[in-house]
GUSE-206169 format. One record per residue (C-alpha): x, y, z; residue in three letters; residue number from 1. Coordinates in steps of 0.001 Angstrom, whole numbers, plus 500000, padded with zeros to 6 digits. Example, Ala and Ser with C-alpha at 12.3 -4.5 7.8 and 13.67 -1.06 7.14 Angstrom:
BEGIN
- u,v,w,rest,nr
- 512300,495500,507800,ALA,1
- 513670,498940,507140,SER,2
END
This chain:
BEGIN
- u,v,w,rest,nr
- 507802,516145,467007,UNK,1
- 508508,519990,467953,UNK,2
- 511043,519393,470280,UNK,3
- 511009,523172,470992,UNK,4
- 507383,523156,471785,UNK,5
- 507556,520602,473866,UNK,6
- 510262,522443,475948,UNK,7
- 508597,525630,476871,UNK,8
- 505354,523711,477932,UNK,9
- 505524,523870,481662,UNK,10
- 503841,520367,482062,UNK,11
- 505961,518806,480678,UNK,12
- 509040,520193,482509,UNK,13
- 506694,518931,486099,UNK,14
- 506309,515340,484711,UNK,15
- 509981,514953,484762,UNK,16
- 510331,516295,488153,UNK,17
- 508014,514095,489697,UNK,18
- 508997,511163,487474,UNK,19
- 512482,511963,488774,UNK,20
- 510936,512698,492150,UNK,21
- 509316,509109,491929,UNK,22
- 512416,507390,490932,UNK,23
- 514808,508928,493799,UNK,24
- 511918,507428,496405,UNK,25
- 511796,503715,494615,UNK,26
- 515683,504131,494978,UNK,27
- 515480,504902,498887,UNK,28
- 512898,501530,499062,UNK,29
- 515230,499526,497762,UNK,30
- 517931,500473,500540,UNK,31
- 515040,499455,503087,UNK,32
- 514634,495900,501873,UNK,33
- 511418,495656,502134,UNK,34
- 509862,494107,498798,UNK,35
- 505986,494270,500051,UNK,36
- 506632,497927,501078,UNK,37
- 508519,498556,497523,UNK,38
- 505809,497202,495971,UNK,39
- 502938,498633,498091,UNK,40
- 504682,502190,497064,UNK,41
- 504790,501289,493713,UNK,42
- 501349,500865,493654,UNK,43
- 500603,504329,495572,UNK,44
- 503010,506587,492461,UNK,45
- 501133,504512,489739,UNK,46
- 497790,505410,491338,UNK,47
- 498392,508925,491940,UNK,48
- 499932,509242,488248,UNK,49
- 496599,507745,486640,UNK,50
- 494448,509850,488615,UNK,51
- 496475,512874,487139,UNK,52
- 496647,511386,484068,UNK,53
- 492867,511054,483659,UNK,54
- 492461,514768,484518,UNK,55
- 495549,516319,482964,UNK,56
- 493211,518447,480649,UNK,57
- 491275,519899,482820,UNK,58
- 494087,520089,485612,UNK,59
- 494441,524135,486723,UNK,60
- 498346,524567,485659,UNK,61
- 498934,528460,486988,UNK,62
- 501085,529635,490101,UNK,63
- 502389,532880,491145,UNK,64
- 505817,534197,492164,UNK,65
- 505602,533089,496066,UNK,66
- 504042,529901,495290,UNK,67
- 506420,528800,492933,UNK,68
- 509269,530215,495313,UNK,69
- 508172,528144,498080,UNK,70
- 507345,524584,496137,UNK,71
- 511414,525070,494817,UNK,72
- 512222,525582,498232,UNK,73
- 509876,522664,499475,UNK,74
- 511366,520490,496682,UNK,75
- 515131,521757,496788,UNK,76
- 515265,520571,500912,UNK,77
- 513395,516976,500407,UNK,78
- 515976,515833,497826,UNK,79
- 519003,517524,499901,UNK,80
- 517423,516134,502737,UNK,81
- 517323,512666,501255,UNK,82
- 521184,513266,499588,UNK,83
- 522357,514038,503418,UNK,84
- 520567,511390,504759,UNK,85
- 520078,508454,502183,UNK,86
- 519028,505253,504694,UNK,87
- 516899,507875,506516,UNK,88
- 513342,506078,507232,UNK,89
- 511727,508973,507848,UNK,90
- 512711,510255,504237,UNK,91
- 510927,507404,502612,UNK,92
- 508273,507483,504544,UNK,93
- 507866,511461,503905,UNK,94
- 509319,512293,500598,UNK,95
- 506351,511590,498179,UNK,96
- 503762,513751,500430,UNK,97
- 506398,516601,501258,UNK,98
- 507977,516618,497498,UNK,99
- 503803,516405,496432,UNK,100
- 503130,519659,498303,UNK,101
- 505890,521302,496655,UNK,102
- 505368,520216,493204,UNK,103
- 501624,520823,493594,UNK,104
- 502469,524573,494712,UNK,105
- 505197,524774,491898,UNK,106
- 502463,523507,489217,UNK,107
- 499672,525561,490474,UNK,108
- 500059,527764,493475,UNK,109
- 498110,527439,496724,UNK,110
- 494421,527734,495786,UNK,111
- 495670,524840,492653,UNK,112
- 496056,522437,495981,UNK,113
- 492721,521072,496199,UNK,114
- 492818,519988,493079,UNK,115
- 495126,517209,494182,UNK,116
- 493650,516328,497290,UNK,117
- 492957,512243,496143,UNK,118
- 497227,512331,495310,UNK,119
- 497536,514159,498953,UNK,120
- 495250,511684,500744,UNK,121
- 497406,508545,499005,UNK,122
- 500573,509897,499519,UNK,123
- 499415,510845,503169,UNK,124
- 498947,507435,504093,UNK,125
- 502248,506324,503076,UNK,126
- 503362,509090,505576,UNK,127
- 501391,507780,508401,UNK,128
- 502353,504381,507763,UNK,129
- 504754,503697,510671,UNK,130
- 501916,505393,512681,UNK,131
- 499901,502949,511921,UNK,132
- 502267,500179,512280,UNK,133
- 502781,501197,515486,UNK,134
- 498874,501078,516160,UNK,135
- 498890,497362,515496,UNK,136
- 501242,496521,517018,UNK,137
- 500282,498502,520358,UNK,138
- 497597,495948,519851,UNK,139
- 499425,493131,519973,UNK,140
- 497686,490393,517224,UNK,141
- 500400,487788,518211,UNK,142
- 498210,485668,520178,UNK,143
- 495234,486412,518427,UNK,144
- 497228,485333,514698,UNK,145
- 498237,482238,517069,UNK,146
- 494729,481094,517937,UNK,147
- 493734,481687,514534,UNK,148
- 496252,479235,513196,UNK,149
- 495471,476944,515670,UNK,150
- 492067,476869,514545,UNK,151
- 493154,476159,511190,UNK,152
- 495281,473327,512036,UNK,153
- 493113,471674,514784,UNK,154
- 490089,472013,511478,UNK,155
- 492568,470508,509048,UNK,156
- 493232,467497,511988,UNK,157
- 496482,468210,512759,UNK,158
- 497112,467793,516280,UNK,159
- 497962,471194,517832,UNK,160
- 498223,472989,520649,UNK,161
- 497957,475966,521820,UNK,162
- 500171,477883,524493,UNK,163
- 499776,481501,524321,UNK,164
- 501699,482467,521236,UNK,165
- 503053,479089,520606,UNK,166
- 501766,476703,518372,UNK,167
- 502645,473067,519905,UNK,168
- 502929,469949,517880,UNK,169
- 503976,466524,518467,UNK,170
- 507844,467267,517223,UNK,171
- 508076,470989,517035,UNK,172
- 506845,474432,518259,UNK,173
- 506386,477467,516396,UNK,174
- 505934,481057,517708,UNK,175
- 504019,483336,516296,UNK,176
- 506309,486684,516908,UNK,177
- 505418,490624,515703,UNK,178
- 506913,490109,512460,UNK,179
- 504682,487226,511849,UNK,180
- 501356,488179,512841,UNK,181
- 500081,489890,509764,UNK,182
- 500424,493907,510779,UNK,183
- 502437,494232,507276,UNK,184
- 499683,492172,505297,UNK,185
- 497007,494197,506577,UNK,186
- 498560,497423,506634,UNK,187
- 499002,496439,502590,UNK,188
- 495613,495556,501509,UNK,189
- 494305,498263,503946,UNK,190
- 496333,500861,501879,UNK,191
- 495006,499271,498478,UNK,192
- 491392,499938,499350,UNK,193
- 492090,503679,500206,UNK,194
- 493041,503526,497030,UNK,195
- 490782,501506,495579,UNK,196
- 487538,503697,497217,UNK,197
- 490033,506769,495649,UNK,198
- 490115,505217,492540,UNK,199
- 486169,503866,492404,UNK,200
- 484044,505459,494547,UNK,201
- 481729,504077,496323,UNK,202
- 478686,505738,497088,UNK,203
- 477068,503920,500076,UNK,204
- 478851,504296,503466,UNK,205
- 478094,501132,504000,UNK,206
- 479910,500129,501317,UNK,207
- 482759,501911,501893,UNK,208
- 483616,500528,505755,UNK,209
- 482299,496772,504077,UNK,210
- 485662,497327,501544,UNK,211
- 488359,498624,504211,UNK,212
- 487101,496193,506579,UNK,213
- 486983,492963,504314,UNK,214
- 490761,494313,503171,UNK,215
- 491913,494282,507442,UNK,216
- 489628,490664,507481,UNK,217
- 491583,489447,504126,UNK,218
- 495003,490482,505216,UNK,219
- 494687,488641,508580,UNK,220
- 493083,485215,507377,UNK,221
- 495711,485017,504816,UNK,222
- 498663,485414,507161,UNK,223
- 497061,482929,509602,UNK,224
- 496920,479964,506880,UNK,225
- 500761,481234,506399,UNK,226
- 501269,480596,509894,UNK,227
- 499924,477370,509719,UNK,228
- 501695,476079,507175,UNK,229
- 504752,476939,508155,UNK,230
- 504014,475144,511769,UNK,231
- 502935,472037,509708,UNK,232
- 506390,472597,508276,UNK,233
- 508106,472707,510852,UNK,234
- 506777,469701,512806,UNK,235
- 507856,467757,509346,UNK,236
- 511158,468874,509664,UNK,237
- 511724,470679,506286,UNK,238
- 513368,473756,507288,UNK,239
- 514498,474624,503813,UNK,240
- 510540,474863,502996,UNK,241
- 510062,476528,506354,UNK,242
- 512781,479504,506189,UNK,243
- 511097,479924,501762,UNK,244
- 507847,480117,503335,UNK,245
- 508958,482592,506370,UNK,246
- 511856,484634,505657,UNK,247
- 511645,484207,501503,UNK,248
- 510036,484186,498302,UNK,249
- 507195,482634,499969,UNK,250
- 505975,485384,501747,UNK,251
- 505426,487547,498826,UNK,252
- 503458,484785,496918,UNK,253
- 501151,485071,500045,UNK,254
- 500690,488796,499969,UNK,255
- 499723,488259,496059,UNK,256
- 497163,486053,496749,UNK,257
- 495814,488199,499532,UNK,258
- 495322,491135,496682,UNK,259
- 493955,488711,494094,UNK,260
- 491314,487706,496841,UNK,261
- 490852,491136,497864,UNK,262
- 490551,492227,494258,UNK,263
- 487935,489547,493434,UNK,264
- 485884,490707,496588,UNK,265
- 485776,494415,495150,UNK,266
- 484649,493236,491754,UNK,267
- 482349,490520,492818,UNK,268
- 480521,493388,495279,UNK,269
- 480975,496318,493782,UNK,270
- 482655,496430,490289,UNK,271
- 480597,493383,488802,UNK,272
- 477288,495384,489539,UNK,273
- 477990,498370,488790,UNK,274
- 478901,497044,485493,UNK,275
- 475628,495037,485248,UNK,276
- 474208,498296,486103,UNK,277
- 475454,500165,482854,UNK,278
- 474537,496770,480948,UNK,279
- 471262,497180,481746,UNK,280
- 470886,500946,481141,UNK,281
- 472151,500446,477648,UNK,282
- 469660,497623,476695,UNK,283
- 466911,499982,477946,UNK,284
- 468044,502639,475596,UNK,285
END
């Protein structure tokens, strides 16, 4: 391997900066605590670095003197930014969009910027995310996570009921609180089909509000037969079960199964055919 070659190619010298660019926001995560939003992130720099990857041949790698000047600049204040600031929010929330535009005008000046506009529109998301957060719960799905576990529990036969955002049973009561009426699961699985329409797209409308809304639909269910089970825990007395199920490990084997079940949807309706599609083309042939 020409190490020497390897060091004057420009391209090589940006996948460093945004792997190190990647690794400085993971860090910031971490500080948050937050291992659905680590992992949701996660997913959004592994997305953005396949979609580059696919197209890194073809990718328009040439900036100018201003360009360049400004992307260091752009670059140079995120990470001091971050360094001043380290448990800043807003720098998480921020740092892969504003560090994006700079690297993006550093790698290939301003008309090069459309060129990344699927890695803009992912990263731009992440940005809006307490935006959105703030959307749901303006909305308030408390009560409306509370009947839905109701339902599931009066269905199952339990004997439950319902007062406003308290589930009632015969030795315990459980309410259903902000933090446990699904806005993080949805906001999740709502972020993984903007990048899953990124990733495949879709070319009926139809099909594309079908995926976003089945992700919102998914997100919500799930949490609701969370809910549940932790009130049927609850009225058993097994708080050690309860607090796993609520506060620990528990909670992230719940988000998993909402993206396996999300997942299968998008394959069953849209990958699956699509594949049967190209089956069928190449028997034809």
């Amino acid at each position: 391997m020409d190490w020497s070659k390897i060091l004057r190619d420009p391209k090589y010298w940006l996948l460093a900066l945004v792997t190190a660019l990647a690794a400085i926001h993971l860090t910031l995560l971490s500080r948050i605590d937050n291992s659905e939003l680590f992992a949701t992130c996660l997913l959004f720099w592994i997305a953005a670095g396949s979609l580059i990857w696919d197209r890194y041949q073809t990718l328009n790698l040439e900036s100018n003197l201003i360009a360049s000047l400004l992307g260091a600049l752009i670059v140079i204040g995120m990470v001091t930014r971050v360094g001043v600031s380290p448990d800043s929010a807003s720098s998480a929330w921020a740092l892969p969009l504003v560090a994006g535009l700079g690297t993006g005008l550093l790698a290939s000046g301003f008309k090069g910027l459309r060129q990344y506009w699927r890695e803009f529109i992912i990263f731009g998301l992440l940005a809006v995310y307490p935006l959105l957060r703030l959307t749901l719960e303006a909305i308030d799905l408390s009560e409306i996570t509370a009947k839905a576990a109701s339902f599931v529990l009066w269905y199952s036969g339990f004997p439950v009921r319902l007062q406003g955002v308290f589930l009632l049973m015969p030795s315990s009561r459980v309410e259903v609180y902000g933090a446990c009426s699904g806005i993080q699961s949805i906001l999740q699985l709502l972020s993984i089909s903007v990048l899953f329409l990124l990733m495949f797209p879709l070319r009926s409308h139809v099909q594309k509000v079908v995926c976003i809304v089945a992700a919102v639909v998914i997100g919500f269910v799930v949490n609701a037969l969370r809910v549940a089970l932790m009130a049927i825990l609850n009225n058993a007395g097994d708080k050690n079960a309860f607090y796993y199920w609520h506060e620990g490990q528990g909670s992230l084997i719940f988000s998993a199964i909402a993206v396996l079940i999300f997942g299968g949807f998008c394959w069953f309706f849209f990958l699956r055919k699509s594949d049967q599609t190209n089956s069928g083309a190449q028997e034809n042939a």
